[in-house]
MDTraj code that builds the backbone (N, CA, C; nanometers):
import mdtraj as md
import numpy as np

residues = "UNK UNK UNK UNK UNK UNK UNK UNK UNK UNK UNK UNK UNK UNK UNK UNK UNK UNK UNK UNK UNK UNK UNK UNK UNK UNK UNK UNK UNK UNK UNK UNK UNK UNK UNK UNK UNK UNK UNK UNK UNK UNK UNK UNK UNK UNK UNK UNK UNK UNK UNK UNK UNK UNK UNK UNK UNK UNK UNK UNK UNK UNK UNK UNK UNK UNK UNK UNK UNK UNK UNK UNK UNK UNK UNK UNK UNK UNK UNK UNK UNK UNK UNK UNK UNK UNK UNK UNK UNK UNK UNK UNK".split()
xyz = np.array([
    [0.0856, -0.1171, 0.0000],
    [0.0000, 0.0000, 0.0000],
    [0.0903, 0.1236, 0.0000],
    [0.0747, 0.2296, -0.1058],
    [0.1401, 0.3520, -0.0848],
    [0.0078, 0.4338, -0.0858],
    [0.0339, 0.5614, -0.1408],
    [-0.0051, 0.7033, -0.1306],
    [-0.1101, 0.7379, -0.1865],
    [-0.0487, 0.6310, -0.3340],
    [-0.2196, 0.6600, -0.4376],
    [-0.3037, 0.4805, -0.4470],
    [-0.2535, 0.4340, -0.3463],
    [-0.3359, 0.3059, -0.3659],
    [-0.4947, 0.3749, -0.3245],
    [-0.5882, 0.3093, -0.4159],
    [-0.7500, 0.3316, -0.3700],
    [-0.7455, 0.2244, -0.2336],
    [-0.8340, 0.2303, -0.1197],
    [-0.8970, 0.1553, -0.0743],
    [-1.0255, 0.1078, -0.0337],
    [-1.1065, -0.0138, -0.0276],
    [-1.2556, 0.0085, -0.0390],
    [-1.2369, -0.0818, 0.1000],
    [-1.3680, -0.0436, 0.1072],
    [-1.4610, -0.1200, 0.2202],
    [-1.4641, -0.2583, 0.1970],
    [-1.4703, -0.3710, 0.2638],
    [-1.5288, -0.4904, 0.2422],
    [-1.6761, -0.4725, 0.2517],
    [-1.7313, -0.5460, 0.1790],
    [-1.8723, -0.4961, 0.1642],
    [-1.9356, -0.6537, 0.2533],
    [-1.8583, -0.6848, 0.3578],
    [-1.9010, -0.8007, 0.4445],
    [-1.8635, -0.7379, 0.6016],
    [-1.8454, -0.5375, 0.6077],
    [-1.8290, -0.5263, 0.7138],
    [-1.9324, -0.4140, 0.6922],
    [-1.9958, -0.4278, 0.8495],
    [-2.0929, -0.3089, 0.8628],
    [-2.0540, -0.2299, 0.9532],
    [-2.0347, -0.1188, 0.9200],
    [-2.0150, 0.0156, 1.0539],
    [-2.1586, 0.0916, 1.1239],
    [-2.1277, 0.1154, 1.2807],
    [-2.2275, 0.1742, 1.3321],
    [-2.1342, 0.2758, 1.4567],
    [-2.1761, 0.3903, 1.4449],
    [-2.0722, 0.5201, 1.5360],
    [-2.1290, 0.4768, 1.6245],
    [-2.0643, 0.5269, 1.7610],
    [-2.1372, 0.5095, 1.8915],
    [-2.1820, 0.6546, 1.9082],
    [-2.1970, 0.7029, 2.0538],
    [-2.1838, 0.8508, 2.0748],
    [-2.1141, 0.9465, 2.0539],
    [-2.1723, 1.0545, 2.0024],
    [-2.0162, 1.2012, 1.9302],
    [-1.8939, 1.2198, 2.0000],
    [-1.8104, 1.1384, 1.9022],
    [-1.6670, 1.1724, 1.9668],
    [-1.6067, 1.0248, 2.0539],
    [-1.7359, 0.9616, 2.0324],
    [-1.6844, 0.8003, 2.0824],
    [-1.5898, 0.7345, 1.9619],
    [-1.6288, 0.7381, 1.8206],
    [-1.5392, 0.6285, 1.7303],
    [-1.6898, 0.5536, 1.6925],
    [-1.6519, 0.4466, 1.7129],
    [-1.7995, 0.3075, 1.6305],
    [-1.7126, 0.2244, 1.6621],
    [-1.8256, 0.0733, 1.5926],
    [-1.8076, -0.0676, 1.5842],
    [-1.8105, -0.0980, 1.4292],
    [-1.6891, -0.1661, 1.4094],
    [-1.7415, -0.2726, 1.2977],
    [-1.7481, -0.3817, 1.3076],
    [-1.8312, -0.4602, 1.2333],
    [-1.8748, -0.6259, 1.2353],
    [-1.8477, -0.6649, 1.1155],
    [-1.7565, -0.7439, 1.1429],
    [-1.7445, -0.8519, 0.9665],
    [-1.8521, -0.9265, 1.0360],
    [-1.9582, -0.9498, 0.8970],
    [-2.0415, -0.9920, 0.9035],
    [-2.0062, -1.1588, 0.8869],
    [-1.8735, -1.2084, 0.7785],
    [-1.8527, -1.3300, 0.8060],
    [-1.8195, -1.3885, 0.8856],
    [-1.7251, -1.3546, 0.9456],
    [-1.6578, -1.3757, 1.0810],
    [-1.7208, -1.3365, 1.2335],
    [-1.8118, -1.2838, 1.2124],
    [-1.8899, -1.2590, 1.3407],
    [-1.7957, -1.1261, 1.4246],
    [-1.6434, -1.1358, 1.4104],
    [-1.5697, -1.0544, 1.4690],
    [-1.5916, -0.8780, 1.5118],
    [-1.6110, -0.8406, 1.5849],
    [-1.6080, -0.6867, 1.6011],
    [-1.5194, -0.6396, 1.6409],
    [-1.4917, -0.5080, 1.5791],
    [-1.3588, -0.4577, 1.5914],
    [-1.3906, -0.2809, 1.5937],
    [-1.3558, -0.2218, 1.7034],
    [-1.4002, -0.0829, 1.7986],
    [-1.2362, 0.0018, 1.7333],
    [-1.3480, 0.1025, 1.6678],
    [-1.2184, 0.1921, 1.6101],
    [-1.2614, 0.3244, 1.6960],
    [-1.1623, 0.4223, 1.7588],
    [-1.1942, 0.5709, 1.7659],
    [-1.2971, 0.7098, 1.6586],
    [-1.2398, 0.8018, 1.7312],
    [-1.3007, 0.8888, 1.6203],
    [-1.2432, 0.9330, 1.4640],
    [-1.1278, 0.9036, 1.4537],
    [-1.0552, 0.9380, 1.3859],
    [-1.0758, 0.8180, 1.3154],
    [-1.0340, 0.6936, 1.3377],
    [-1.0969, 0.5883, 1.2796],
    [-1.2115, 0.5634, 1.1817],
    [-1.3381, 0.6131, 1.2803],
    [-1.4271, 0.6599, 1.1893],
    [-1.4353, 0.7226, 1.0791],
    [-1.3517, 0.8665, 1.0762],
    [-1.3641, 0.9417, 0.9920],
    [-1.2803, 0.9060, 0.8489],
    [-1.1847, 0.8137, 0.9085],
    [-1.1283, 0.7147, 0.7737],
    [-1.2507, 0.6267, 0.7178],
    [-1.2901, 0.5539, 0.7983],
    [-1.4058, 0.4226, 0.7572],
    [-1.4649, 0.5660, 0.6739],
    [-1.5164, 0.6304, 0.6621],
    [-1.6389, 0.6883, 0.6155],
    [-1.5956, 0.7458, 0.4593],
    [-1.4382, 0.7292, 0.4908],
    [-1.4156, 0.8009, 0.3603],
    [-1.3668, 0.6951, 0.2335],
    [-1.3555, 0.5720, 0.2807],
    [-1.2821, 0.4700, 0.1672],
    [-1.4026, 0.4000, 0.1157],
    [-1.4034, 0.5141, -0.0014],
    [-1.5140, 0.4446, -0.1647],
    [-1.4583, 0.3777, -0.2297],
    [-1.3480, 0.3619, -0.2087],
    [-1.2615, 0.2871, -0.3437],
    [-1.2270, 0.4227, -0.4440],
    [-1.2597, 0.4878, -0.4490],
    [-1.2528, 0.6267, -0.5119],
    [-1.1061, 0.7069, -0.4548],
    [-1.1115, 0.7379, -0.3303],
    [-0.9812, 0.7944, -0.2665],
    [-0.8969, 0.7284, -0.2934],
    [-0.7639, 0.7942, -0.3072],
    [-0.6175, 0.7396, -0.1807],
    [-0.6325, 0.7713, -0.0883],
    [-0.5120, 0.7067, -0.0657],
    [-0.4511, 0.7366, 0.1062],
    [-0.4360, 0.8179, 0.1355],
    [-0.3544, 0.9174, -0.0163],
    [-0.2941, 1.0162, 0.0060],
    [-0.4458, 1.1824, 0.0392],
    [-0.5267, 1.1173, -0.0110],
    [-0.6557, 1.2085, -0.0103],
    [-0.7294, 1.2008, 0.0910],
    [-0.7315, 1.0504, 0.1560],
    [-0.7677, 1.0485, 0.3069],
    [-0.7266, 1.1263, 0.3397],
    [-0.5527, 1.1089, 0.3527],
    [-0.4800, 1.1752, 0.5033],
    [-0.4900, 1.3004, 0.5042],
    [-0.5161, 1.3607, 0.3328],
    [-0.5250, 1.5237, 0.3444],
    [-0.6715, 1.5806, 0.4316],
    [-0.7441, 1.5097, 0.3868],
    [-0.9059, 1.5193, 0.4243],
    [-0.9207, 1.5374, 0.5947],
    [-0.8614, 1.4136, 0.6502],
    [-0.8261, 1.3602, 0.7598],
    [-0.7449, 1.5171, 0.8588],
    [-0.6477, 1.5789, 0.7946],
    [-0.5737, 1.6618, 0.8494],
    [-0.6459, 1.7580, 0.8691],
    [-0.7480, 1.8121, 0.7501],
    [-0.8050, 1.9474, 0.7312],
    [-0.9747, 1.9045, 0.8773],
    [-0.9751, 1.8320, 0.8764],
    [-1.1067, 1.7768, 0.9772],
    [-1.0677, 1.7931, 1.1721],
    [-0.9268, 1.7156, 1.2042],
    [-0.9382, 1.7157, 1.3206],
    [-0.8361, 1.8232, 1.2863],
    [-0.8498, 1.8644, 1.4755],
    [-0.7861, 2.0209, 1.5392],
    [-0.6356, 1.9341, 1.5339],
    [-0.5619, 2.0338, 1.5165],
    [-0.4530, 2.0243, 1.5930],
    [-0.3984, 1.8459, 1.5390],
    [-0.3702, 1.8203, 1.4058],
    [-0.3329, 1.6828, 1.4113],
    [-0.1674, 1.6722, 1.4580],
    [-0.1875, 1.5469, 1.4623],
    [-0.0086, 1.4943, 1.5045],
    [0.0526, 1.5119, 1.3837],
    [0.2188, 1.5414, 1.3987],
    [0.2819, 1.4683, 1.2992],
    [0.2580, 1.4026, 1.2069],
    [0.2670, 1.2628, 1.2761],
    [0.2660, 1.1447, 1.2436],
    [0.1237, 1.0883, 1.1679],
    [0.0869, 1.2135, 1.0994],
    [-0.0719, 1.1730, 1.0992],
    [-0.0461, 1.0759, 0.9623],
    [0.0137, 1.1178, 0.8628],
    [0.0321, 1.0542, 0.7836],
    [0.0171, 0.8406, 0.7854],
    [0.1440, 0.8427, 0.9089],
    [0.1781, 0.7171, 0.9472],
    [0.0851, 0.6335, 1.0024],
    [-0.0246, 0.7378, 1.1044],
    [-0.0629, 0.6851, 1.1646],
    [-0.2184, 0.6210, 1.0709],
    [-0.2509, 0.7409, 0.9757],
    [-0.4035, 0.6451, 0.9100],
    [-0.3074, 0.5591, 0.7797],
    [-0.1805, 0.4990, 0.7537],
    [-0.1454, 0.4274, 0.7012],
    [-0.1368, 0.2888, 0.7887],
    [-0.1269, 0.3104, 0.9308],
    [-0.1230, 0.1868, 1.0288],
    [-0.2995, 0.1615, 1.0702],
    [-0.3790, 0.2730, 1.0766],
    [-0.4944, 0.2070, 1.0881],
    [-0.5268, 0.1230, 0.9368],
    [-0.4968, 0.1562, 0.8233],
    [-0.5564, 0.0865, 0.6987],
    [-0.4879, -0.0436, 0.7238],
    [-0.3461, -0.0676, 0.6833],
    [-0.2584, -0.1669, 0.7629],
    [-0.3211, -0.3050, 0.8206],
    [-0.3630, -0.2385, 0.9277],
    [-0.4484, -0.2907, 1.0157],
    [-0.5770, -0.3630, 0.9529],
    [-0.6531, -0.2648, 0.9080],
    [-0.7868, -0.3315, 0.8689],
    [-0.7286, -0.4400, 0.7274],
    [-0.6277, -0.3753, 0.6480],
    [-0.6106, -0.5254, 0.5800],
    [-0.5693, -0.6493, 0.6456],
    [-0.5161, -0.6626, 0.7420],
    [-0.5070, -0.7567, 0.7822],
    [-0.6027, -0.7915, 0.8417],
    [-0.7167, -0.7416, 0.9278],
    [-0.8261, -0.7817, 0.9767],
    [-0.9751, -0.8110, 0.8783],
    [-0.9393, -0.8121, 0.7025],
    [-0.9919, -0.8039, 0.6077],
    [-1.1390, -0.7538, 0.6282],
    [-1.1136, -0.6410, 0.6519],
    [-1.1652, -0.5091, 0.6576],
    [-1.2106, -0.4127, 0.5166],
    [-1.1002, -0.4325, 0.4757],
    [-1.0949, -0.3442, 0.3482],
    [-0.9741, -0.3853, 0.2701],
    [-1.0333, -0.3272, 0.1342],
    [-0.8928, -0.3839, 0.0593],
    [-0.8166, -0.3067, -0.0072],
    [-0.7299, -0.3170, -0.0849],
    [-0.6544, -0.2153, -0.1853],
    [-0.6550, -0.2435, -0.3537],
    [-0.6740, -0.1381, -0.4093],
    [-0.6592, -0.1717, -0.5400],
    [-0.5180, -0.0615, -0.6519],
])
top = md.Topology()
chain = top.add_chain()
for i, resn in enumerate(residues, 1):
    res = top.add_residue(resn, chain, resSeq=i)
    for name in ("N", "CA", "C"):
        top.add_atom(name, md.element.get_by_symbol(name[0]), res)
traj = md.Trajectory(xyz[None], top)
């Protein structure tokens, strides 16, 4: 995965937010598994159509929360990361 990889949703996971500023749940629906992302989390899940990069997330991502880290870059490259391995979402 780099910068301009697209990434999509698995269309076998369903997202639901909790309360403002909590994050959400997702459920692979095959696996039964749930997996509790933050707020920031969220605001990635919401944005991978398969349409974006990464690189358009992370800009999106920066211009949304206050005050981001550094590392923001790194860090929604380790949440995607993540969800591929938890086949979550994929890359094209």
């Amino acid at each position: 995965m780099n910068g301009s990889s697209k990434i999509r949703r698995n269309p076998d996971v369903v997202a639901r937010p909790l309360a403002e500023g909590e994050g959400g749940v997702l459920l692979h629906l095959r696996t039964g598994a749930y997996h509790g992302i933050n707020s920031v989390g969220l605001m990635i899940w919401d944005r991978l159509d398969g349409e974006r990069t990464v690189d358009q997330i992370t800009a999106e991502i920066r211009e949304r929360v206050a005050d981001p880290p550094p590392r923001l870059s790194e860090d929604v490259s380790a949440f995607l990361a993540s969800a591929i391995a938890r086949d979550l979402v994929s890359t094209e």
